[in-house]
C-alpha positions as CSV (number, residue, x, y, z in Angstrom):
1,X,117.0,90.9,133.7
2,X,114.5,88.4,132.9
3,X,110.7,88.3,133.8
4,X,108.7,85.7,133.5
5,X,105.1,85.5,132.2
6,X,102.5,82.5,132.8
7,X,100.0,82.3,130.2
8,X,97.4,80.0,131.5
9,X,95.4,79.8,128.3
10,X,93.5,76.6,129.1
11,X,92.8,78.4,133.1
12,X,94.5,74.9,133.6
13,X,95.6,76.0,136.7
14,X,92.6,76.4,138.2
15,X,91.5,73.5,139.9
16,X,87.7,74.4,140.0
17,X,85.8,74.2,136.9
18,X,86.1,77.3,134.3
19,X,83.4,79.4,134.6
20,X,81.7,80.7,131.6
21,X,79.1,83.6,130.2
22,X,79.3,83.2,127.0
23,X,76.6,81.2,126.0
24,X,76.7,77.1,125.7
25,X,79.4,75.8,128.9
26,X,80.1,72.3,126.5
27,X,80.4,73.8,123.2
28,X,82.7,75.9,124.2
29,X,84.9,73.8,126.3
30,X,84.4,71.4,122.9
31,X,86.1,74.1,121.1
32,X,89.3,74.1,122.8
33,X,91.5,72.9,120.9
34,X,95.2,72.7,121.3
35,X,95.3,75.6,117.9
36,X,92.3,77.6,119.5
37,X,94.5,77.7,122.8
38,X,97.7,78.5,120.0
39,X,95.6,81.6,119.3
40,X,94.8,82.8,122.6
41,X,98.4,82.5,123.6
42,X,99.0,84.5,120.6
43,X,96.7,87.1,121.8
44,X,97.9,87.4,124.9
45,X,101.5,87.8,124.2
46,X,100.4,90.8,121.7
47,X,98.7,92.5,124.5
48,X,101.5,91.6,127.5
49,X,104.3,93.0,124.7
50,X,102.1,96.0,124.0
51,X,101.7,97.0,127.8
52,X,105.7,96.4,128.5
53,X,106.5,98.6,125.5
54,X,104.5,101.5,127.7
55,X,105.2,100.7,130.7
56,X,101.4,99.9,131.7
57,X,102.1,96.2,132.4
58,X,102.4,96.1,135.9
59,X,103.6,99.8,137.5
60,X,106.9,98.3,139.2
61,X,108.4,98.0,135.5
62,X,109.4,100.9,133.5
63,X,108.7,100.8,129.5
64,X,110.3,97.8,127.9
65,X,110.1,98.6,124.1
66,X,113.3,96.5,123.4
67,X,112.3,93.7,125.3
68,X,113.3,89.9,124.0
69,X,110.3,87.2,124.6
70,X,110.9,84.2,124.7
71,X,108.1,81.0,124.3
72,X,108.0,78.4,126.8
73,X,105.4,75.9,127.1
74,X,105.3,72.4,129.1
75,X,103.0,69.2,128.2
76,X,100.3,70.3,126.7
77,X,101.4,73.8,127.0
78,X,104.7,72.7,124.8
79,X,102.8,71.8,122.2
80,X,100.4,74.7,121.8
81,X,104.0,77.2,122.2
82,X,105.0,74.6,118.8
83,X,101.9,75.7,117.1
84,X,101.9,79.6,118.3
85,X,105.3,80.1,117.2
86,X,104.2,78.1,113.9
87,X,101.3,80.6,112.5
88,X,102.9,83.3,114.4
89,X,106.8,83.7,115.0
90,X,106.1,85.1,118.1
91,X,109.8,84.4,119.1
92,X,113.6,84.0,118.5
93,X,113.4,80.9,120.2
94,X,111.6,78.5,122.0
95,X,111.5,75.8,124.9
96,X,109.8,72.7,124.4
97,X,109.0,70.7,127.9
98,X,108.1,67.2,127.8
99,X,106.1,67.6,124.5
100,X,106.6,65.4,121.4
101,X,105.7,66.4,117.8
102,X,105.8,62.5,116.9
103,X,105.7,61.2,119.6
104,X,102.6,60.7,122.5
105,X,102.3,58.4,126.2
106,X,101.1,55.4,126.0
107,X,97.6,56.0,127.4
108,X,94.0,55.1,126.3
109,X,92.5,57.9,124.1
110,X,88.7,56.7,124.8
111,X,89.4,57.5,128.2
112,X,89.1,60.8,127.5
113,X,86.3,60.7,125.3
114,X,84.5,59.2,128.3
115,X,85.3,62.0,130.4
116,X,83.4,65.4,131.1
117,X,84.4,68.3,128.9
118,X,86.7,69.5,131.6
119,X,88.9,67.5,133.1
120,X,92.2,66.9,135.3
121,X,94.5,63.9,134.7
122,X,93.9,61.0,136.8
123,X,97.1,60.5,138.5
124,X,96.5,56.6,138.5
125,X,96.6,56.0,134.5
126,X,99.5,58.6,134.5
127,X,102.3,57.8,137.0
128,X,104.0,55.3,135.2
129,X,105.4,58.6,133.3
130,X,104.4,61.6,135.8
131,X,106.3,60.8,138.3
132,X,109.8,58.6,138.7
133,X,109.6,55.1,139.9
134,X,109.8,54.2,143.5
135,X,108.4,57.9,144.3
136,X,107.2,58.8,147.6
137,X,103.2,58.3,147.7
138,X,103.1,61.5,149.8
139,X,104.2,63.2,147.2
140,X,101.4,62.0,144.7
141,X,99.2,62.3,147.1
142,X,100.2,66.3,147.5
143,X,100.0,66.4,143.7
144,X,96.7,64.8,143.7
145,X,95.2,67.4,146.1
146,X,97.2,70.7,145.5
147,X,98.2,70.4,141.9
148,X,95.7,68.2,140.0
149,X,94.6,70.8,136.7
150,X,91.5,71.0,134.5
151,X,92.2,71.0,130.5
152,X,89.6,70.7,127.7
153,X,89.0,67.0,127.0
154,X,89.0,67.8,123.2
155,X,92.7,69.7,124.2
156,X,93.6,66.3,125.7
157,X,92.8,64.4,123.1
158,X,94.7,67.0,120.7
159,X,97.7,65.9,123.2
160,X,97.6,62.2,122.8
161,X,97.2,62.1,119.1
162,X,101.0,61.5,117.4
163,X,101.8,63.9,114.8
164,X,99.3,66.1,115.3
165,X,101.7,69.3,115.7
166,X,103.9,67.7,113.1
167,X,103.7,70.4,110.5
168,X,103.8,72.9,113.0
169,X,107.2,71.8,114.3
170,X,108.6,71.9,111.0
171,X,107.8,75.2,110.3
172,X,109.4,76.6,113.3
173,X,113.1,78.7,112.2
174,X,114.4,79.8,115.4
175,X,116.6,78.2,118.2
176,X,114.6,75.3,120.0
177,X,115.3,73.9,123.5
178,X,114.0,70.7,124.6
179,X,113.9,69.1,127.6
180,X,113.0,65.4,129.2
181,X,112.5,63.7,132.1
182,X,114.1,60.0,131.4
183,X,110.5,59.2,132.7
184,X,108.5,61.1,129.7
185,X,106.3,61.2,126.7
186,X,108.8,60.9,124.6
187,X,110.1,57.6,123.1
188,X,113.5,58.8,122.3
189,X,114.2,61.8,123.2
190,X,117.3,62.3,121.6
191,X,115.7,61.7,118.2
192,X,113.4,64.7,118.6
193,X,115.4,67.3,116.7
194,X,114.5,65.5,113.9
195,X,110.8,67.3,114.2
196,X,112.4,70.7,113.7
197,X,114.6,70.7,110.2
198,X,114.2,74.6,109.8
199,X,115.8,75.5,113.3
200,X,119.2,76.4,113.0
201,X,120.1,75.4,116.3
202,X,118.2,72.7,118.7
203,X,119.7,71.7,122.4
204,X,118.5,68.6,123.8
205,X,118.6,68.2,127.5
206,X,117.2,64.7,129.2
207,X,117.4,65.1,132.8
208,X,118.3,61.8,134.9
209,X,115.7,60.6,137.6
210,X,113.1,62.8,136.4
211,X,109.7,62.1,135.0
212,X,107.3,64.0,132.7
213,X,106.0,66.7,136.4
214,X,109.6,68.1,136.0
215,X,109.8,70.7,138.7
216,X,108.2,67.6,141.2
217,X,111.8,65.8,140.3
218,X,115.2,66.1,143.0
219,X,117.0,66.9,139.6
220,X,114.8,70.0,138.9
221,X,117.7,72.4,139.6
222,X,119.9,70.8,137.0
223,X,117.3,71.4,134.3
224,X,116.8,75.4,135.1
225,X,120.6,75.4,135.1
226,X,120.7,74.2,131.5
227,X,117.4,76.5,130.4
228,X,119.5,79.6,132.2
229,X,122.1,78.9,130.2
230,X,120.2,78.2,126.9
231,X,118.7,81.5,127.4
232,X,121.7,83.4,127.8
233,X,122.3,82.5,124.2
234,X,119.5,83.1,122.5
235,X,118.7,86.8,124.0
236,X,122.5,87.5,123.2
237,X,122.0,86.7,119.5
């Protein structure tokens, strides 16, 4: 049986601003980097495989001390699971969403150096690669309003600069699974197991009529079909 964990290390899911106690609001937010958010993540999965192993997690689940964990991340959050799993080997595998090593979207860095130190992604500059052509603009507009996330600007710019997590990516020796939108950050998608020469196994998945928000796409289904799968493999090994 498989559970799923969200590790929202960058509280980009919150669509208010973080709150914080801990002295300076912008230094801190200036600290977030896409490795400082690596490290939390790390953190986190420590304490979340401590509590399954006793059965404190959550009190529906019994103790899980032979568990298998496995590291997802998407966008941003794909390049900071490339970086965990780096300085860590947290995992005997990893998926890699709509995240290049090499590769970043075309879009303006100095925009984000103009922007507060928290920020969401104005959907404007991005949905040449967000979303598919000829989308429907209620659907933006839904994603606008109920979806739009704050990140750390300096986190951002982390995201946009190419080959930044290079030598992260090629330290990483487990299975990798990656997956695209046609519509993605990604230049070539095909050439991206290039970025991983000490995993013994990569699967690359590039799923038609689907842009970079991949569970926003009709195709969605099609890409959990091939993660399921993936998985199956990986926890079997």
């Amino acid at each position: 049986m498989e559970y799923p964990v969200d590790i929202d290390d960058q509280r980009a899911g919150a669509r208010r601003r973080p709150a914080c106690r801990l002295g300076n609001r912008t230094a801190l937010l200036l600290a977030q980097t896409l490795e400082v958010a690596a490290d939390a993540a790390h953190a986190v999965y420590e304490q979340v495989r401590q509590l399954l192993q006793k059965g404190k997690l959550i009190e529906a689940l019994p103790p899980l001390p032979n568990a298998t964990y496995i590291g997802i991340g998407q966008s941003l959050g794909g390049l900071i699971t490339i970086i965990q799993q780096a300085k860590y080997g947290d995992y005997p595998g990893v998926g890699i969403f709509g995240a290049s090593p090499e590769f970043a979207a075309e879009i303006d860095a100095p925009v984000f150096a103009a922007m507060p130190p928290n920020h969401g992604a104005p959907r404007k500059q991005f949905l040449s690669f967000f979303h598919v052509p000829g989308v429907s603009e209620d659907l933006v507009v839904y994603d606008e309003a109920e979806c739009h996330t704050l990140i750390s600007r300096v986190a951002g710019a982390d995201g946009l600069t190419p080959g930044l997590t290079v030598p992260f990516a090629e330290a990483i020796d487990v299975p990798v699974f990656l997956a695209f939108g046609t519509y993605d950050v990604s230049k070539d998608p095909r050439s991206e197991p290039a970025s991983y020469p000490r995993s013994p196994d990569i699967t690359v998945t590039v799923v038609p009529d689907m842009a970079h928000m991949h569970n926003f796409a009709d195709t969605r289904e099609r890409l959990w079909r091939c993660l399921a799968d993936w998985l199956t493999t990986v926890t079997a090994a």
